[in-house]
ZADO-1210 file (C-alpha; in nm, 4 decimals, padded with zeros to 6 digits):
<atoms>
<atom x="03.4931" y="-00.4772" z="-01.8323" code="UNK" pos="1"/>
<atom x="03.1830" y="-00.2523" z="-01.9068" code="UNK" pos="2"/>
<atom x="03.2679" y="00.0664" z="-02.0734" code="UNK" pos="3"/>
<atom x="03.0996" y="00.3814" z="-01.9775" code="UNK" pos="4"/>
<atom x="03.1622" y="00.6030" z="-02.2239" code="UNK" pos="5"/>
<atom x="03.1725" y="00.6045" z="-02.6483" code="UNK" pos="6"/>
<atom x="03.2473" y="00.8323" z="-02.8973" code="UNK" pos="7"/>
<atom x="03.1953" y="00.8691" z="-03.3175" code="UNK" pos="8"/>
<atom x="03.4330" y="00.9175" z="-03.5206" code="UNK" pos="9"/>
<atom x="03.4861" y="00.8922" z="-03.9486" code="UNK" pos="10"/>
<atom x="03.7364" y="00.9473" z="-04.2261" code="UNK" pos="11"/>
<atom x="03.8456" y="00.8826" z="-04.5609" code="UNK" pos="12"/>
<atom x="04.1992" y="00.7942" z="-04.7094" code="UNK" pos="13"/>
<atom x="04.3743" y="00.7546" z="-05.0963" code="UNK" pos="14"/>
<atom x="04.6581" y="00.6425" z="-05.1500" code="UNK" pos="15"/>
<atom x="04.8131" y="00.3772" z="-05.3845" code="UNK" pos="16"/>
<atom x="04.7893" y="00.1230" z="-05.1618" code="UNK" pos="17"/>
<atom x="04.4641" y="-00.0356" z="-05.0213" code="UNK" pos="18"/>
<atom x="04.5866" y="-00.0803" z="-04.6857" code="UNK" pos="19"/>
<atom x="04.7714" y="00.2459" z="-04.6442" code="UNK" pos="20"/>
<atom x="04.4774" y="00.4314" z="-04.7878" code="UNK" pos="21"/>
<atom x="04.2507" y="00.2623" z="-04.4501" code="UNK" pos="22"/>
<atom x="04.5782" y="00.4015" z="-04.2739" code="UNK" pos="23"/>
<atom x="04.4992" y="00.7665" z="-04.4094" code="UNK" pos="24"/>
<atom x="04.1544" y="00.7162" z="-04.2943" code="UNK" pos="25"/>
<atom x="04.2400" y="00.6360" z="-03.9784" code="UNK" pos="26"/>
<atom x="04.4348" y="00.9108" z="-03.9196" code="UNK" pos="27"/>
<atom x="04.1509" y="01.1523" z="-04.0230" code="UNK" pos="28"/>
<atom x="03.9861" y="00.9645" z="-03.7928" code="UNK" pos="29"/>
<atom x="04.1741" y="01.0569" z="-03.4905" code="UNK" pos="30"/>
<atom x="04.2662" y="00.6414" z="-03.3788" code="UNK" pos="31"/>
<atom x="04.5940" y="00.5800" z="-03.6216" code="UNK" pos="32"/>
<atom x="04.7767" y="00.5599" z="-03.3192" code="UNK" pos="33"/>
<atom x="04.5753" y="00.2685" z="-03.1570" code="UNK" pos="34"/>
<atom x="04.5242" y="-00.0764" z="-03.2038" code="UNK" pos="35"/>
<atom x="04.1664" y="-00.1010" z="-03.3126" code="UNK" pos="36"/>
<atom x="03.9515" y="-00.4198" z="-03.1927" code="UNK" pos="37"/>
<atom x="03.6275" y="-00.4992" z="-03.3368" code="UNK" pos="38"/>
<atom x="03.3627" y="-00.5840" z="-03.1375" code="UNK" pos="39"/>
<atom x="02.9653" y="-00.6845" z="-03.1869" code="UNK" pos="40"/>
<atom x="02.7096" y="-00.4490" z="-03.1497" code="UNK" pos="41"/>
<atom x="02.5834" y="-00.4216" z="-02.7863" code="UNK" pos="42"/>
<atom x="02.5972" y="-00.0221" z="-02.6491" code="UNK" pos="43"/>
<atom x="02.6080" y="-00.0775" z="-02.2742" code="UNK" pos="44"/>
<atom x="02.3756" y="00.0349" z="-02.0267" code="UNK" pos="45"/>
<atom x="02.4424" y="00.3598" z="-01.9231" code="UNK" pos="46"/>
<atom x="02.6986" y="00.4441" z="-02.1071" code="UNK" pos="47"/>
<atom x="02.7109" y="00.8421" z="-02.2227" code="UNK" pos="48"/>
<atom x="02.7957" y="00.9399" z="-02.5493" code="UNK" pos="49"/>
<atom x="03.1007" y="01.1862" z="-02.5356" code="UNK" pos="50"/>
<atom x="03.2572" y="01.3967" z="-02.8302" code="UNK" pos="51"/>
<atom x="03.5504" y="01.2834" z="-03.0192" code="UNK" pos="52"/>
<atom x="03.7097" y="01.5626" z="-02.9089" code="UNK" pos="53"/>
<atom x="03.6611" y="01.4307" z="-02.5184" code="UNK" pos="54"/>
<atom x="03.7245" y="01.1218" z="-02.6615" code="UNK" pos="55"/>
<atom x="04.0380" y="01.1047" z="-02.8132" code="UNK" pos="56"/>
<atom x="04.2044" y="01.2736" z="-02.5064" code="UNK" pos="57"/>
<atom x="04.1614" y="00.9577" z="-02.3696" code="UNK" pos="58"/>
<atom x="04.3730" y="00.7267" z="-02.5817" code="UNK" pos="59"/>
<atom x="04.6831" y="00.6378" z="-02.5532" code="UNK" pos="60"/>
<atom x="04.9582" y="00.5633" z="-02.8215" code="UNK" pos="61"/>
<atom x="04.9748" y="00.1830" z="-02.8878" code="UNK" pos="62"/>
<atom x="04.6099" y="00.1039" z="-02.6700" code="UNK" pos="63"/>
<atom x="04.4120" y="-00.1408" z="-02.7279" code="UNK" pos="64"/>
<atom x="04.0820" y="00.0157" z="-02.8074" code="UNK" pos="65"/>
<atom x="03.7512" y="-00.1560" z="-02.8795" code="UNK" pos="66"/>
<atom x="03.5135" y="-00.0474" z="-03.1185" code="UNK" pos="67"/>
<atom x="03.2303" y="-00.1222" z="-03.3849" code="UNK" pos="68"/>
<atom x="03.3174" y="00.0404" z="-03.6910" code="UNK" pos="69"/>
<atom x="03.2691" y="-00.0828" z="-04.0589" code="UNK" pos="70"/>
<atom x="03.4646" y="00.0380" z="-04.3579" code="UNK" pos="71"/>
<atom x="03.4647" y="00.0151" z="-04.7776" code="UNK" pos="72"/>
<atom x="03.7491" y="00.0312" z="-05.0154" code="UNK" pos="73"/>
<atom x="03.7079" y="00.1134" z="-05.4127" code="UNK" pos="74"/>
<atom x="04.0143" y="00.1582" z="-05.6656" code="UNK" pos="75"/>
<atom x="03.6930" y="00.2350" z="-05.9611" code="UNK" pos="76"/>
<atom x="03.7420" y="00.6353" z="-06.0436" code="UNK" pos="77"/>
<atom x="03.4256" y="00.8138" z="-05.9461" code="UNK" pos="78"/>
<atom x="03.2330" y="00.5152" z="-05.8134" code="UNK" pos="79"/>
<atom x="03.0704" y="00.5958" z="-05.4596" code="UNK" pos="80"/>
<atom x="03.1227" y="00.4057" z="-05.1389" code="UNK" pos="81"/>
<atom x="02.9779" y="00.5086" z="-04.7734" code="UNK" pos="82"/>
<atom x="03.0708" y="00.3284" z="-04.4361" code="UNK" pos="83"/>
<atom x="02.8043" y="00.3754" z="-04.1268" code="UNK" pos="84"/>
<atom x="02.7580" y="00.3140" z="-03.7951" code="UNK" pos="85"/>
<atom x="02.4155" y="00.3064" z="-03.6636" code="UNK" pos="86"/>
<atom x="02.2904" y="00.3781" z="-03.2440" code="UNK" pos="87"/>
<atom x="01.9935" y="00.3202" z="-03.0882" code="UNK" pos="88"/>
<atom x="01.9534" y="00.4171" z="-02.6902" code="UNK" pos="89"/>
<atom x="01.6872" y="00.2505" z="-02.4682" code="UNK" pos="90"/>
<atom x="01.4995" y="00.4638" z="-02.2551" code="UNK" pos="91"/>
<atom x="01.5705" y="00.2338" z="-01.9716" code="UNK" pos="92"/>
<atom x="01.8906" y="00.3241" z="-01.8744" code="UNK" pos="93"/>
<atom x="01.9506" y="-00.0248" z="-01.6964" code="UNK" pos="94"/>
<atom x="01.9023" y="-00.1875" z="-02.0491" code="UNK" pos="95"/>
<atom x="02.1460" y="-00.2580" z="-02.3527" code="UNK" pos="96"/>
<atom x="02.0854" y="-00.0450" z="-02.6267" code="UNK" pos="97"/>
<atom x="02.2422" y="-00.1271" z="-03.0059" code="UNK" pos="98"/>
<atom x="02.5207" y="-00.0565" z="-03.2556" code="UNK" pos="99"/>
<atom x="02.4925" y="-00.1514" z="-03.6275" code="UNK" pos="100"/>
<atom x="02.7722" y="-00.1050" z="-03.8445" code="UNK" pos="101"/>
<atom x="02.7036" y="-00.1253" z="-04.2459" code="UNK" pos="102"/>
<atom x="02.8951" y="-00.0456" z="-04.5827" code="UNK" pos="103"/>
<atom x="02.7837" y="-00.0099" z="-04.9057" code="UNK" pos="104"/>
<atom x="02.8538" y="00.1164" z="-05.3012" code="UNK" pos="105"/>
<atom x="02.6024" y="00.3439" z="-05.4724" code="UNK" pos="106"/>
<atom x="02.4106" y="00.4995" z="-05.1076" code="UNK" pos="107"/>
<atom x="02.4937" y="00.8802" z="-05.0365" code="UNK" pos="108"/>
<atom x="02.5948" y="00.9953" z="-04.6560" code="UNK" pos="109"/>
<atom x="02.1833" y="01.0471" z="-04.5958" code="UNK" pos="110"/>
<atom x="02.0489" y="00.6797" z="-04.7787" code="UNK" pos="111"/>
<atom x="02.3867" y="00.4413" z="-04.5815" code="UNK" pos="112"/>
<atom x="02.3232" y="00.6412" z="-04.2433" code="UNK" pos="113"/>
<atom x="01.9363" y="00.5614" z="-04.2233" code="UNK" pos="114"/>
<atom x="02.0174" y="00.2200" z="-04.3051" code="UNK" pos="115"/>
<atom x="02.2642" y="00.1873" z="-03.9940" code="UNK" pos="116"/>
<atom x="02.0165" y="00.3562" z="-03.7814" code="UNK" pos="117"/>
<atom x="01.7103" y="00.1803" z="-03.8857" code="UNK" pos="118"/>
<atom x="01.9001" y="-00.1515" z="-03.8572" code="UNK" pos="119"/>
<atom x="01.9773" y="-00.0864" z="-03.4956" code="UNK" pos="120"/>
<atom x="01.6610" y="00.0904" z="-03.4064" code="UNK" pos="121"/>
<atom x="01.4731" y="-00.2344" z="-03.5169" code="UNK" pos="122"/>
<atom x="01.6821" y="-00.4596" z="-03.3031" code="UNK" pos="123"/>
<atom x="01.6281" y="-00.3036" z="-03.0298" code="UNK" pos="124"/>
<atom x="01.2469" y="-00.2498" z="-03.0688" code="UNK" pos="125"/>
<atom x="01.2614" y="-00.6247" z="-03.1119" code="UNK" pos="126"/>
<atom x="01.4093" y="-00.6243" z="-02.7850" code="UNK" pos="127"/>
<atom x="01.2038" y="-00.3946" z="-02.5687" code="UNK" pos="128"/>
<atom x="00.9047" y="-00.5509" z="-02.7714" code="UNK" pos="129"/>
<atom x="00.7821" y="-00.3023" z="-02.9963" code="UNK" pos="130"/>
<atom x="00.5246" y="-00.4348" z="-03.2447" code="UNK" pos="131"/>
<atom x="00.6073" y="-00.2718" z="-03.5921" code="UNK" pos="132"/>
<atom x="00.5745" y="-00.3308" z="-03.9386" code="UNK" pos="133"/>
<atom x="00.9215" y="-00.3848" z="-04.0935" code="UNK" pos="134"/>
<atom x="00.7781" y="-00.3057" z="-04.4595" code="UNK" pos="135"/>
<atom x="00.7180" y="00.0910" z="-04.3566" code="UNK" pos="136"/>
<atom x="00.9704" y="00.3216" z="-04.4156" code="UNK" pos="137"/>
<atom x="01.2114" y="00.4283" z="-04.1976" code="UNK" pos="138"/>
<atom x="01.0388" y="00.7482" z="-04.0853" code="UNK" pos="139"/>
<atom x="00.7662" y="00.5992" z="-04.0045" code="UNK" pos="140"/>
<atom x="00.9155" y="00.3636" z="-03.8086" code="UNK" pos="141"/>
<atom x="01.1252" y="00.6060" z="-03.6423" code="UNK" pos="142"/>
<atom x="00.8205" y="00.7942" z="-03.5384" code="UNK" pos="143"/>
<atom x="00.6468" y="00.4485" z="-03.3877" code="UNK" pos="144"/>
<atom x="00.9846" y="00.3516" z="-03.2416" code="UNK" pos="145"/>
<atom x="00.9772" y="00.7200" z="-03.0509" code="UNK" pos="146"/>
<atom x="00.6202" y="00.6982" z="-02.9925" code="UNK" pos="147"/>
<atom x="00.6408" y="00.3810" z="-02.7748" code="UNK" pos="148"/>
<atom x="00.8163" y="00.5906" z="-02.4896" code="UNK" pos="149"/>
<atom x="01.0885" y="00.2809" z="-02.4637" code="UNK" pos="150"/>
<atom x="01.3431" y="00.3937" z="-02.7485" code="UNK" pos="151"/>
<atom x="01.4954" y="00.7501" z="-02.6553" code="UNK" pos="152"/>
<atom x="01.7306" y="00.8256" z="-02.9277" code="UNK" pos="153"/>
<atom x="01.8607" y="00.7049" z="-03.2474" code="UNK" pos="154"/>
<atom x="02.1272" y="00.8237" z="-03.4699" code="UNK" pos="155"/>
<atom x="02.3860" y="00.7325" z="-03.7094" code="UNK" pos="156"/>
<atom x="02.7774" y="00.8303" z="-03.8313" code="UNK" pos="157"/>
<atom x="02.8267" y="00.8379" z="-04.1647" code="UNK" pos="158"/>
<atom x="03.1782" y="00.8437" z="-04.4128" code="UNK" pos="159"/>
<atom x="03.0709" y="00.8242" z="-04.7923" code="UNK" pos="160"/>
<atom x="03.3349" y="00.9198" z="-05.0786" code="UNK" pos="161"/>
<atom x="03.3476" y="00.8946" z="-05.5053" code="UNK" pos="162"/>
<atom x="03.6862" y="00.6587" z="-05.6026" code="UNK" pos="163"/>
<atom x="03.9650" y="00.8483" z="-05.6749" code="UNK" pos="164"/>
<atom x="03.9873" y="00.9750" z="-06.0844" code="UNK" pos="165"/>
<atom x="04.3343" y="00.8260" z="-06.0864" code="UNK" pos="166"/>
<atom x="04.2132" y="00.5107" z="-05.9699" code="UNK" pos="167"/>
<atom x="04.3755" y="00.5449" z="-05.6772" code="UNK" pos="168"/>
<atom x="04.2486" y="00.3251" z="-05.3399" code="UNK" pos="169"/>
<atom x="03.9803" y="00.5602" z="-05.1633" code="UNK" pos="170"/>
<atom x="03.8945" y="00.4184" z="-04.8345" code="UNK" pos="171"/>
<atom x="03.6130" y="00.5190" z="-04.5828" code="UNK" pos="172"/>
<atom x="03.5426" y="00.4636" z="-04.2215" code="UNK" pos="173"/>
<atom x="03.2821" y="00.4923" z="-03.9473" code="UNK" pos="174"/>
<atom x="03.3496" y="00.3974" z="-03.5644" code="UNK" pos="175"/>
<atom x="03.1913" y="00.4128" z="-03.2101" code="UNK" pos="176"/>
<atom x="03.4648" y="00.3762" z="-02.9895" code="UNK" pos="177"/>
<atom x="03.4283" y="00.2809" z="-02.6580" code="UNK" pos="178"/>
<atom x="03.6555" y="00.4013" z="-02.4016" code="UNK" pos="179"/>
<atom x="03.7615" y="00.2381" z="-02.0506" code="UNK" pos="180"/>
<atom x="03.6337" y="00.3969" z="-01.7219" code="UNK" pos="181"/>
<atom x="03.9865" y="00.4108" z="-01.5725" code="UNK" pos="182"/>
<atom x="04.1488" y="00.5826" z="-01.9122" code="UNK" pos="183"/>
<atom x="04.3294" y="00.9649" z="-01.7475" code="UNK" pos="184"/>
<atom x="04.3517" y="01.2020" z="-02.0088" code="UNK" pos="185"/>
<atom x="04.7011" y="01.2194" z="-02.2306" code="UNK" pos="186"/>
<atom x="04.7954" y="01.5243" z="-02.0416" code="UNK" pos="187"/>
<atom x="04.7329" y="01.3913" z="-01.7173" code="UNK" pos="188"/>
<atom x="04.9506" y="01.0539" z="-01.7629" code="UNK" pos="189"/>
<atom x="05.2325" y="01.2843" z="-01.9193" code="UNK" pos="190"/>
<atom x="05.2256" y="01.5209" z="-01.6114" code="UNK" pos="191"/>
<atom x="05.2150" y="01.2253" z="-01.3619" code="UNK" pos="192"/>
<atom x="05.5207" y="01.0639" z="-01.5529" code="UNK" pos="193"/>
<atom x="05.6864" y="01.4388" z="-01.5590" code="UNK" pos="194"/>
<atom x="05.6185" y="01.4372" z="-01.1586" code="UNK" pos="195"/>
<atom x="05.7995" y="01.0985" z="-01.0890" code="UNK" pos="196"/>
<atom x="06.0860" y="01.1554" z="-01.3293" code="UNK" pos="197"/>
<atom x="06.1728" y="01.4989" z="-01.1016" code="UNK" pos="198"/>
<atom x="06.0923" y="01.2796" z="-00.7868" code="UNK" pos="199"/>
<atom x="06.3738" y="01.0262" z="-00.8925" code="UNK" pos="200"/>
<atom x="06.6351" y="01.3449" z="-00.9985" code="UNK" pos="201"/>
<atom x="06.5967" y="01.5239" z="-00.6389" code="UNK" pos="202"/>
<atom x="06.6875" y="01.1392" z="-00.4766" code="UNK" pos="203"/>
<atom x="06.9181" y="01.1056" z="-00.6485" code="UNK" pos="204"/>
<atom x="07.0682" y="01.4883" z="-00.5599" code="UNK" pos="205"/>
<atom x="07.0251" y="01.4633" z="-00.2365" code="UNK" pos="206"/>
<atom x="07.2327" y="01.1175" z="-00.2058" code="UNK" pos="207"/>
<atom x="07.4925" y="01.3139" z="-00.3788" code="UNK" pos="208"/>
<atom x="07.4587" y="01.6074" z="-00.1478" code="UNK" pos="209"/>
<atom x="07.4274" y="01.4216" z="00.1746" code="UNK" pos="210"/>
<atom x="07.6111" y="01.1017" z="00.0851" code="UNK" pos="211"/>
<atom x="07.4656" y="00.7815" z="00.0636" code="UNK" pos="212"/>
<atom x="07.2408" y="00.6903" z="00.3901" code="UNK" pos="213"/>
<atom x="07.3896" y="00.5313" z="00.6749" code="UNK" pos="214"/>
<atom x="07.3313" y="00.2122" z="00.8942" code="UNK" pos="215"/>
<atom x="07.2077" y="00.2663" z="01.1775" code="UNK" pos="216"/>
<atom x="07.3360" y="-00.0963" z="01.3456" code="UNK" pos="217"/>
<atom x="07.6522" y="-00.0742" z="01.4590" code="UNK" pos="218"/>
<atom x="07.9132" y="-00.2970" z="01.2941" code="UNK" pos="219"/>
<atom x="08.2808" y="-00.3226" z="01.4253" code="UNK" pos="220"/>
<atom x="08.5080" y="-00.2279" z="01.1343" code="UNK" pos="221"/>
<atom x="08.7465" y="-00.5475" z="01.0542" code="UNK" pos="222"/>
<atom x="09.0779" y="-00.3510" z="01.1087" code="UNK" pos="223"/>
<atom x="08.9770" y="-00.3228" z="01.4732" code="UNK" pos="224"/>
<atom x="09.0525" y="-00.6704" z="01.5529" code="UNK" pos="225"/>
<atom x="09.3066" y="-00.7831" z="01.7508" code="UNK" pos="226"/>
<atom x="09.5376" y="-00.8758" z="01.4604" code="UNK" pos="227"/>
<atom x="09.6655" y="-01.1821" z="01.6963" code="UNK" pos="228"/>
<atom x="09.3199" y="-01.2921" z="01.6649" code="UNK" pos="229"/>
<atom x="09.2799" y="-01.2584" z="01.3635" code="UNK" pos="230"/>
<atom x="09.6138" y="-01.4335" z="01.2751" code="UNK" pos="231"/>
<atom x="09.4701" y="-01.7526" z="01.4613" code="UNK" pos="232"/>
<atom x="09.1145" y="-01.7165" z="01.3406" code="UNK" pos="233"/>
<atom x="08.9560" y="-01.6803" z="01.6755" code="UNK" pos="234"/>
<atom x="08.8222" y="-01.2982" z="01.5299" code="UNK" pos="235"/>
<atom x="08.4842" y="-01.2426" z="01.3615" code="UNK" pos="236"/>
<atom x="08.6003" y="-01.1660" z="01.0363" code="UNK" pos="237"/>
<atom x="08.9571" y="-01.3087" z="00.9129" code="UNK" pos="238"/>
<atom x="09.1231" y="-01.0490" z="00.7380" code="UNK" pos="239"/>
<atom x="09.2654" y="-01.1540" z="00.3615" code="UNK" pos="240"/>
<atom x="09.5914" y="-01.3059" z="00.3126" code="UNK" pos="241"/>
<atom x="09.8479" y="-01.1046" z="00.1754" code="UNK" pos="242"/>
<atom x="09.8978" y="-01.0753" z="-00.2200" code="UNK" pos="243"/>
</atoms>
């Protein structure tokens, strides 16, 4: 199974409880519904980046989805956390490009997002075999990565938050969610189930209507056998004793 298309996605929760406040995250995020699998951080050849509006049309309650995402929890009142996901496209279309998913305390949305992106954009330039100095900041990089005509796009999806004054649990999430080729939109699985829940009621209508459907091989009824036969078991059918 090679999915062909991804989306991004983020969100941030608080709530007492450190698991429930990934739960409120989640359902910023769009994917509470689904059952989220992590995976490593290949981005498939050819595979088109779609919006998370597109994207979430696509998932079904309960699905098994795979994704890389990364996220950071803090109960610490005003102390910052960021979760990123990082993407870097080949411009070879037939070749893998990378996802890098990182978490951090301290970095704002801009410092934990070109961290993601610079992490992935230097795998793959590893890959392709781009010579570059990794002591050079990231813009510069960026430029030589660009410049080398075999990385086409990099980029990055970034959640960062400051811990709840109450010292509540504030958690933060980034994803890139794949999706299968054969997922139908929600609406379209709903109207197909619709459609074959009407084909069953007018089958069922009609058998009421026109009575159940008849055999078309003729079978002698039982009570049309010579009852002397039947009495000495020479008939097809022996008819039942009497109570």
């Amino acid at each position: 199974m090679v999915p062909k298309k991804v989306f991004f996605t983020k969100g941030v929760g608080v709530h007492k409880e450190r698991l429930a406040s990934f739960e409120m995250a989640l359902r910023v995020a769009g994917l509470a519904h689904c059952n989220l699998v992590l995976v490593s951080s290949i981005y498939p050849p050819g595979c088109k980046v779609i919006s998370k509006e597109e994207g979430l049309k696509l998932l079904r309650p309960g699905e098994i989805v795979f994704a890389v995402y990364d996220r950071e929890s803090n109960n610490e009142p005003n102390r910052l956390i960021a979760a990123s996901v990082g993407l870097a496209i080949p411009a070879d279309s037939s070749m893998h490009g990378y996802l890098s998913e990182h978490h951090s305390f301290g970095e704002t949305d801009e410092k934990a997002g070109e961290y993601a992106e610079d992490l992935a954009a230097s795998m793959l330039a590893t890959t392709v075999g781009i010579e570059f100095d990794p002591e050079l900041d990231w813009d510069e990089r960026e430029q030589l990565f660009k410049m080398s005509g075999k990385i086409v796009r990099t980029t990055n999806i970034t959640q960062s938050a400051v811990g709840n004054k109450d010292g509540l649990w504030t958690t933060v999430f980034a994803a890139a969610v794949f999706i299968n080729d054969d997922n139908l939109p929600v609406e379209a699985v709903k109207s197909a189930a619709g459609n074959n829940k009407v084909s069953v009621q007018e089958e069922v209508l009609q058998q009421v209507v026109e009575g159940p459907l008849k055999d078309t091989e003729h079978h002698e009824p039982a009570a049309h056998l010579n009852k002397e036969e039947a009495k000495q078991g020479t008939g097809r059918v022996r008819l039942p004793k009497p109570l």
